[in-house]
C-alpha positions in Angstrom: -19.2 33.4 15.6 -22.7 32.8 14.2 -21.3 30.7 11.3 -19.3 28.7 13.4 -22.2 28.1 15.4 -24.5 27.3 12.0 -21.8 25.0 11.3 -21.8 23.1 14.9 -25.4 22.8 14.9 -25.2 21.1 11.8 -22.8 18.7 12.9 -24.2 18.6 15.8 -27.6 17.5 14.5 -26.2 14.7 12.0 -24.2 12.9 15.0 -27.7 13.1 16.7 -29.1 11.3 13.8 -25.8 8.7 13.5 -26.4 7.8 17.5 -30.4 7.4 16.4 -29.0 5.3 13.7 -27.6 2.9 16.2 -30.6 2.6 18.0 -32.5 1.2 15.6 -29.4 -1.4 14.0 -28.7 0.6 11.0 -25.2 1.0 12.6 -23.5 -1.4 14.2 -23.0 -1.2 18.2 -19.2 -1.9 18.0 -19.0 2.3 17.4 -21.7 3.3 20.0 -18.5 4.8 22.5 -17.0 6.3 19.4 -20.1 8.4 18.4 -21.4 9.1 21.8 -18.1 10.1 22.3 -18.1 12.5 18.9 -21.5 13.4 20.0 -21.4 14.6 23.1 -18.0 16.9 22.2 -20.2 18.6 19.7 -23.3 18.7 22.4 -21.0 20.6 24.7 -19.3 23.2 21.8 -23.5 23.4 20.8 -24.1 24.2 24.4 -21.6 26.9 24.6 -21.9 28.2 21.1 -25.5 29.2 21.8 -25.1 30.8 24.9 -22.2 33.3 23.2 -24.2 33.9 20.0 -27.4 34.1 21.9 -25.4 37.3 24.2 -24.0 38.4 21.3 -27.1 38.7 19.1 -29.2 39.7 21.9 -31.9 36.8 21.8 -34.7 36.2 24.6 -33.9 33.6 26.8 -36.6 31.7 25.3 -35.8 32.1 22.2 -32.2 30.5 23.5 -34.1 27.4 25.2 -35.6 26.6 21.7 -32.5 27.0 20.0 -31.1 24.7 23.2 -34.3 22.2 23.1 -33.8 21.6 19.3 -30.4 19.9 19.9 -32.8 17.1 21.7 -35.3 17.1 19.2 -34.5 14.8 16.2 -34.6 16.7 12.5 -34.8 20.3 14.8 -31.7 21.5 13.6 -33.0 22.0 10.2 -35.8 24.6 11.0 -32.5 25.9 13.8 -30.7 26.0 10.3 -33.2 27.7 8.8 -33.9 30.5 11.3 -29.8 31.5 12.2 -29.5 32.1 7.9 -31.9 34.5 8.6 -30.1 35.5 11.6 -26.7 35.8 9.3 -29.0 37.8 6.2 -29.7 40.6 9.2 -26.3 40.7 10.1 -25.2 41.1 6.5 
């Protein structure tokens, strides 16, 4: 499950960064309903993802609502990234 999770927040994270990309005319608005579409499917598989591998692992809550707060965060799911390969090297 913890892959699969590693794996939504990264996909997760880059459509945050697309949608950003729209904001500021890099991509054009004719695809804003498309990726906020895309986006928010992988803001709600995030959502639960973390709250099953949070219970399964045994995390803090806050240590949950950081993992939750860096989906809002631009470029925070690379230190997330970071921090659940650890999480996968302890589970071995």
């Amino acid at each position: 499950m913890l892959k699969l999770f590693r794996i939504s927040s990264l996909l997760e994270g880059l459509s945050y960064l697309v949608i950003l990309g729209v904001t500021v005319q890099l991509i054009p608005r004719d695809h804003v309903f498309t990726l906020g579409m895309i986006h928010g499917g992988l803001f709600m598989l995030y959502f639960v993802l973390s709250l099953v591998v949070s219970h399964q692992r045994g995390w803090p809550v806050w240590r949950w609502l950081l993992v939750l707060l860096a989906a809002i965060v631009p470029f925070a799911f690379i230190p997330v990234e970071l921090f659940l390969q650890k999480e996968m090297r302890k589970a071995g």
